[in-house]
DRENTOR-426261 format. One record per residue (C-alpha): residue in one letter; z, x, y. Coordinates in nm, 4 decimals, decimal comma, m for minus. Layout:
BEGIN
+------+----------+----------+----------+
| rest |        Z |        X |        Y |
+------+----------+----------+----------+
|    A |        Z |        X |        Y |
...
+------+----------+----------+----------+
//
This chain:
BEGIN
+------+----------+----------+----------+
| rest |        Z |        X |        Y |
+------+----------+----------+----------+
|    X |   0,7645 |   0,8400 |   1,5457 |
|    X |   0,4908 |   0,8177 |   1,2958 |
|    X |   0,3692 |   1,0598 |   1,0890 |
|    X |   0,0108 |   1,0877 |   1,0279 |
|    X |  m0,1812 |   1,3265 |   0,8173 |
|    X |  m0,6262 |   1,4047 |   0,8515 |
|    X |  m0,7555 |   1,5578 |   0,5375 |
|    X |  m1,1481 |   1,6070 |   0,5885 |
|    X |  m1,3456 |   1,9597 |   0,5413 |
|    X |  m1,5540 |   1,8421 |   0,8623 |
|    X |  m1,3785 |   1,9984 |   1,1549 |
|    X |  m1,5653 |   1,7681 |   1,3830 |
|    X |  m1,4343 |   1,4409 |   1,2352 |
|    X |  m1,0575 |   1,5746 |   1,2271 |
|    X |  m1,1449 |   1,6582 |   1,5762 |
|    X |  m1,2510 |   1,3258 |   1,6700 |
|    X |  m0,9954 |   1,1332 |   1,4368 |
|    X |  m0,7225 |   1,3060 |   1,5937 |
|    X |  m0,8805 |   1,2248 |   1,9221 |
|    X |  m0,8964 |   0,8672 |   1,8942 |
|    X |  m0,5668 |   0,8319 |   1,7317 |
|    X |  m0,4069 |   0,9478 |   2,0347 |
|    X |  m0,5303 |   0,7870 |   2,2563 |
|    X |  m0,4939 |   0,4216 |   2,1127 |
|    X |  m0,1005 |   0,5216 |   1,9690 |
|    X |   0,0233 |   0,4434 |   2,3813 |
|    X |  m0,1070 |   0,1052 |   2,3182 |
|    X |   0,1097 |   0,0453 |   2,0227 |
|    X |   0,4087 |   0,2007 |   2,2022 |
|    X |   0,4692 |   0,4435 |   1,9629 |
|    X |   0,4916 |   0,8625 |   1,9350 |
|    X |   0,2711 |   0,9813 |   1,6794 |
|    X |   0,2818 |   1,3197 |   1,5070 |
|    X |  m0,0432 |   1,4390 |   1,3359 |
|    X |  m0,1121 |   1,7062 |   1,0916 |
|    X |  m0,5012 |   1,8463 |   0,9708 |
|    X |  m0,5872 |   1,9270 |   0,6296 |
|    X |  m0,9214 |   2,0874 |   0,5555 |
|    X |  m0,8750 |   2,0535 |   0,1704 |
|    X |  m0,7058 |   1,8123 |  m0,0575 |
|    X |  m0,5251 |   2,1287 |  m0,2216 |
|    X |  m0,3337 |   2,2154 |   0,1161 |
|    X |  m0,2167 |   1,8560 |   0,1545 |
|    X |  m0,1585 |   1,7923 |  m0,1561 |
|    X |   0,1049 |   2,1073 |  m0,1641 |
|    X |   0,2913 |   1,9618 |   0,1666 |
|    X |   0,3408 |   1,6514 |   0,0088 |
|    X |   0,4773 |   1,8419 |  m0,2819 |
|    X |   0,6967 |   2,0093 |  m0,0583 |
|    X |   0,8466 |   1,7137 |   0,0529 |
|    X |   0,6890 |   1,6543 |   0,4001 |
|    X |   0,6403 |   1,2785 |   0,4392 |
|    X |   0,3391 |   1,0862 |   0,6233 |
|    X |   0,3642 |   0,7239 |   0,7275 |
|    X |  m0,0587 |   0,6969 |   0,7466 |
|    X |  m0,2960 |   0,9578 |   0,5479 |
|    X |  m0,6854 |   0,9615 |   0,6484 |
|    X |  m0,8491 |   1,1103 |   0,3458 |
|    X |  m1,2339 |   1,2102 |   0,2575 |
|    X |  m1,3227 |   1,1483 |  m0,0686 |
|    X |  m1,6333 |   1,3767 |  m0,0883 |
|    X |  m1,3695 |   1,6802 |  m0,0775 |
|    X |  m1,4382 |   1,9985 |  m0,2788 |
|    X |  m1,2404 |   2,1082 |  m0,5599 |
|    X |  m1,0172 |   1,8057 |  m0,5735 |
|    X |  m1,1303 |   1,5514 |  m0,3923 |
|    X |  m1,0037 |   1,2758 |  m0,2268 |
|    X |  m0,9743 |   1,0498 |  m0,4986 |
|    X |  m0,7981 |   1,2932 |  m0,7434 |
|    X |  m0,5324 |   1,3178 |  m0,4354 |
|    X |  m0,5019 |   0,9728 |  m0,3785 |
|    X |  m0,3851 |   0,9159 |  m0,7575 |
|    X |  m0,1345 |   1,2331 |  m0,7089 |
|    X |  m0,0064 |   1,0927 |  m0,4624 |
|    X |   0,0797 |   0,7267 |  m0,6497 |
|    X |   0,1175 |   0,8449 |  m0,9909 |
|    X |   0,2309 |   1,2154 |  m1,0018 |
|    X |   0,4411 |   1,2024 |  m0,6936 |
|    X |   0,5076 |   0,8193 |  m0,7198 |
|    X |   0,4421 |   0,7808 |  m0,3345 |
|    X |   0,3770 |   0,3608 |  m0,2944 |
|    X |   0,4404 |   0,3214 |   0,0339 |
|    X |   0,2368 |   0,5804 |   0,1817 |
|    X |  m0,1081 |   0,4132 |   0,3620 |
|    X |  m0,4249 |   0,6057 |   0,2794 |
|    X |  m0,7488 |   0,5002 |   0,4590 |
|    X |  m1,0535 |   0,6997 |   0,2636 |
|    X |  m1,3196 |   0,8110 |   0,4619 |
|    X |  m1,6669 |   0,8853 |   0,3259 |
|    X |  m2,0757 |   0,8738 |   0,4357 |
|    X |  m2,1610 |   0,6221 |   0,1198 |
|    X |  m2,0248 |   0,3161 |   0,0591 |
|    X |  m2,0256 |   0,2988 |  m0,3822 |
|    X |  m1,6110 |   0,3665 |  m0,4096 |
|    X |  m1,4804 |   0,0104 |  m0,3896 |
|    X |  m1,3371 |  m0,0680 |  m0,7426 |
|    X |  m1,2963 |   0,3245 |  m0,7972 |
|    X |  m1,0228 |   0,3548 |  m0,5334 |
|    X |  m0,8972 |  m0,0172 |  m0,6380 |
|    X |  m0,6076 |   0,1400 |  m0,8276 |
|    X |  m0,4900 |   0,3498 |  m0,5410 |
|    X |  m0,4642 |   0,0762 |  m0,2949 |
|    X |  m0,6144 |   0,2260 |  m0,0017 |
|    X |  m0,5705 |   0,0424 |   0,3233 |
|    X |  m0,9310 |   0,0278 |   0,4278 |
|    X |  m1,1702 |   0,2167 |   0,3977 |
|    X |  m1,3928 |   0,4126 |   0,6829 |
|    X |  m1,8120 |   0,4754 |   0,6830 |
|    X |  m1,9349 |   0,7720 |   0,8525 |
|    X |  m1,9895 |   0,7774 |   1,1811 |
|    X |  m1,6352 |   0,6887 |   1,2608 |
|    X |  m1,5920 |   0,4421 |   1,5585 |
|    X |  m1,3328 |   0,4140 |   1,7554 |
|    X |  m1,3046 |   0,0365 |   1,7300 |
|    X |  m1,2610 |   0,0661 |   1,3376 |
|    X |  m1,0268 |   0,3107 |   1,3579 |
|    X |  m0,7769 |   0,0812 |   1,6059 |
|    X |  m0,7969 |  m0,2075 |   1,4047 |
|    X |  m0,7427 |  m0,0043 |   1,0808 |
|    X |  m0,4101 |   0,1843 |   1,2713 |
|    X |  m0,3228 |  m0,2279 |   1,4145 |
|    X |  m0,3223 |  m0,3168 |   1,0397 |
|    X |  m0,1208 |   0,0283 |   0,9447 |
|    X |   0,1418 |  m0,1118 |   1,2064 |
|    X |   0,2014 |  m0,4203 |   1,1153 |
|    X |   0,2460 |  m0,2782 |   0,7254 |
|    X |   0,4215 |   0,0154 |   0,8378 |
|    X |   0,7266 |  m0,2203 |   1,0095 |
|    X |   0,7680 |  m0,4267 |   0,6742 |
|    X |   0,9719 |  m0,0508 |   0,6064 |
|    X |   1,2340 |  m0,2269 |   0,8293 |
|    X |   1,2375 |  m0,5640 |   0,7061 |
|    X |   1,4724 |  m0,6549 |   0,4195 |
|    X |   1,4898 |  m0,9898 |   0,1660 |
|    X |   1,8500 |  m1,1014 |   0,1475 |
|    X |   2,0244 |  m1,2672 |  m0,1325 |
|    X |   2,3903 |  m1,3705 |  m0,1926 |
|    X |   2,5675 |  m1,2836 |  m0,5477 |
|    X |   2,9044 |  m1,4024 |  m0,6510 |
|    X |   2,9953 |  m1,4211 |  m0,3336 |
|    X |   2,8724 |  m1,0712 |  m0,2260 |
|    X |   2,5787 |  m1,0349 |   0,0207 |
|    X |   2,2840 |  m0,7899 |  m0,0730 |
|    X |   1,9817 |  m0,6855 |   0,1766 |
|    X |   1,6892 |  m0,4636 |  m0,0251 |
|    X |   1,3988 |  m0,3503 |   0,1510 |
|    X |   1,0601 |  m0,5698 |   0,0944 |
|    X |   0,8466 |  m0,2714 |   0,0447 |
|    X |   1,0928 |  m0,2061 |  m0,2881 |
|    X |   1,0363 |  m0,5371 |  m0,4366 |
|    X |   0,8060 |  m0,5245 |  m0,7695 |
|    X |   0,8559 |  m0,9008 |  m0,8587 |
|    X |   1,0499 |  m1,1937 |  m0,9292 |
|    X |   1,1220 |  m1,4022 |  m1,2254 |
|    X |   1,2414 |  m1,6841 |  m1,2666 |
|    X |   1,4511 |  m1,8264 |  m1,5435 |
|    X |   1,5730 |  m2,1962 |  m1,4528 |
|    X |   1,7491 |  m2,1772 |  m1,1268 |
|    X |   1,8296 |  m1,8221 |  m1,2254 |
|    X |   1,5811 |  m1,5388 |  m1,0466 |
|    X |   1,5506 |  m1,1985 |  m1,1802 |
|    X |   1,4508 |  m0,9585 |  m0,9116 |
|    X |   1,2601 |  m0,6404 |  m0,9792 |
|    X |   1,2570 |  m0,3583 |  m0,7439 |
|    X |   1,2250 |   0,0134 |  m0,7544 |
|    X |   1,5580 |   0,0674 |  m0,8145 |
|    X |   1,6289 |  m0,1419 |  m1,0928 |
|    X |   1,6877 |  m0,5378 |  m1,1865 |
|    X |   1,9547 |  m0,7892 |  m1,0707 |
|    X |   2,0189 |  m1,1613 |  m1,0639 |
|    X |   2,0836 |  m1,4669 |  m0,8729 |
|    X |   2,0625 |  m1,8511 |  m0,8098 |
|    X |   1,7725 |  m1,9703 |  m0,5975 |
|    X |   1,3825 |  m2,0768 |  m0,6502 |
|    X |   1,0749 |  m1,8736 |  m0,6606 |
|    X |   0,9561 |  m2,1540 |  m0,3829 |
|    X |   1,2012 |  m2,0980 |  m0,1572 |
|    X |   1,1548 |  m1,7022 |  m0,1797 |
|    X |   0,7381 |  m1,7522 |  m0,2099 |
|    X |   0,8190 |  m1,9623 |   0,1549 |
|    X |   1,0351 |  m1,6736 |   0,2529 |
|    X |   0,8131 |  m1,4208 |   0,1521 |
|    X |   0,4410 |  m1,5203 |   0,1659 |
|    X |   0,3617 |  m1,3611 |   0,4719 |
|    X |   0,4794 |  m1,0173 |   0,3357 |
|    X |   0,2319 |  m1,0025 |   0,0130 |
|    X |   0,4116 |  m1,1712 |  m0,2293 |
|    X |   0,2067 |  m1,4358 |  m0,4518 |
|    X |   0,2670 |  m1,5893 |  m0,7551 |
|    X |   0,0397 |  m1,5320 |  m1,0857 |
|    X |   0,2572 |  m1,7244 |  m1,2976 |
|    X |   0,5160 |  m2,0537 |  m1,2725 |
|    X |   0,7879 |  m1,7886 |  m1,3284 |
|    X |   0,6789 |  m1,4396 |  m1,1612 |
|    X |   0,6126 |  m1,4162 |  m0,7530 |
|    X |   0,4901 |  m1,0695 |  m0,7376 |
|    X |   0,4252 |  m0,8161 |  m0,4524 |
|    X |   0,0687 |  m0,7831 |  m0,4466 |
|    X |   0,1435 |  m0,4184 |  m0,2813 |
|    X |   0,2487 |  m0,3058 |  m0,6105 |
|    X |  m0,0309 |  m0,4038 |  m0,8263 |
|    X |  m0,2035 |  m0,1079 |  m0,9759 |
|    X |  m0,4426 |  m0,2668 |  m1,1928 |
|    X |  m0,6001 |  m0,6275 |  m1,1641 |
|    X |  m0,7521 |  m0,7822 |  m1,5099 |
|    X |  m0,8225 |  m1,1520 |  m1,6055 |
|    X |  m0,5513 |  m1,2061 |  m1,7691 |
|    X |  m0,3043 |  m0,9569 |  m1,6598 |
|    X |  m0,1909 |  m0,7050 |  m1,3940 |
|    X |  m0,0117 |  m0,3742 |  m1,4657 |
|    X |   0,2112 |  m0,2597 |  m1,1679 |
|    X |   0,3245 |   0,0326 |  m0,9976 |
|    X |   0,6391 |   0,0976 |  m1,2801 |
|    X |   0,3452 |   0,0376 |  m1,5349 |
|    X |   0,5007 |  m0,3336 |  m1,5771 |
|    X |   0,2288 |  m0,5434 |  m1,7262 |
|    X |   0,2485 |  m0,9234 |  m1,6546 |
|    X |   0,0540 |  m1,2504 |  m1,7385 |
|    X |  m0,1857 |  m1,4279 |  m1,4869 |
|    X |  m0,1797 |  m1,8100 |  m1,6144 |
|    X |  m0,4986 |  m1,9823 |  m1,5735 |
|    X |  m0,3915 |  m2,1837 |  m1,3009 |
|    X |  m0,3620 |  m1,9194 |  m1,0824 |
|    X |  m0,6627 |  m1,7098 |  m1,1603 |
|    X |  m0,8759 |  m1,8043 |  m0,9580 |
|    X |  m0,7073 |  m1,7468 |  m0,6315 |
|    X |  m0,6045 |  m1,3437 |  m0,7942 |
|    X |  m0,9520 |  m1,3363 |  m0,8325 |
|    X |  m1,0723 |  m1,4042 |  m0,4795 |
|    X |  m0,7859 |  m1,1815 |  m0,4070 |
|    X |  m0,9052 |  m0,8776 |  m0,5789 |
|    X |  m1,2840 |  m0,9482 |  m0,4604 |
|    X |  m1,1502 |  m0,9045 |  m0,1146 |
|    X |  m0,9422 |  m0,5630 |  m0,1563 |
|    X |  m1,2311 |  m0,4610 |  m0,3509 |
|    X |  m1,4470 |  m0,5041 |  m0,0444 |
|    X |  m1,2442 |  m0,2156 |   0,1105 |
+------+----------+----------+----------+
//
């Protein structure tokens, strides 16, 4: 079952959103359950109240508090990472604004139906890395953590430090072998010693990213470059 909330003041569009959503979900095999929001207030105060949504479509030209001001609720005041958001809007000028909230795409006004499958394919595929867990051995004792709770990794030697959301721990291994493990999931390196998960990046600078626990790490020179062309792309959301 997925959980899917529409949060636009333009009855026509949740209409047609909630339209098309059900009828491509049978080709994906899976139930979905969908909720409609005219303001950002009313789903903002179900997400308060603890009611959980795999995949949020969002206008940003919202009154009152628009969709921006919700999507940065969500990540910072309710601390919701995981959550995908796909903004909707009738301009195209929000690309760096919403860079911080991580937005899974972004859709123009009209909405077609082709945009809005390969937007919910994407969702999908992102959606099942929920289920799929890195797995490390320590002193002899197995551990499994989800992917989507992994900040970064350090490494110190053969020694790797592994960040996640609920705290740090250690092992032996090699940020290649995990980066080999791992690439296909987000995970890049900025740094000889830190393979980070690009899903938890907050804020991209030159020299630096800040992530989602407000960790701030170095990007060495040799790798800036490729974090750049990385950020131009997600910027093009």
């Amino acid at each position: 079952m997925l959980n899917i909330a529409i949060c636009d003041d333009e009855n026509a569009i949740c209409n047609q959103l909630e339209n098309i959503l059900l009828d491509i979900s049978p080709k994906y095999n899976i139930k979905i359950e969908i909720d409609i929001f005219y303001t950002a207030e009313k789903l903002y105060k179900s997400l308060l109240n603890k009611n959980k949504y795999d995949l949020i479509f969002l206008d940003i030209e919202l009154k009152y508090m628009s969709g921006v001001e919700l999507g940065r609720k969500i990540r910072e005041d309710i601390n919701d990472q995981l959550t995908q958001i796909i903004y909707i809007s009738s301009k195209t000028s929000y690309a760096m604004e919403l860079f911080s909230i991580r937005p899974l795409d972004f859709l123009i006004k009209p909405i077609s139906t082709k945009k809005v499958d390969t937007t919910f394919s994407t969702a999908m595929k992102l959606i099942k890395n929920k289920n799929i867990f890195f797995n490390y051995q320590k002193e002899k004792v197995y551990h499994r953590i989800p992917i989507t709770d992994i900040l970064y990794f350090e490494s110190n030697n053969r020694r790797i430090n592994i960040y996640t959301l609920n705290g740090k721990d250690s092992f032996y291994s090699t940020l290649k072998e995990i980066f080999n493990e791992l690439n296909d999931y987000g995970f890049v390196f900025i740094h000889r010693s830190y393979l980070i998960n690009i899903n938890h990046v907050k804020i991209f600078k030159y020299n630096k990213v800040t992530l989602t626990d407000n960790t701030i790490l170095n990007i060495t020179q040799t790798f800036r470059k490729n974090l750049r062309e990385l950020q131009m792309k997600i910027g093009e959301i």
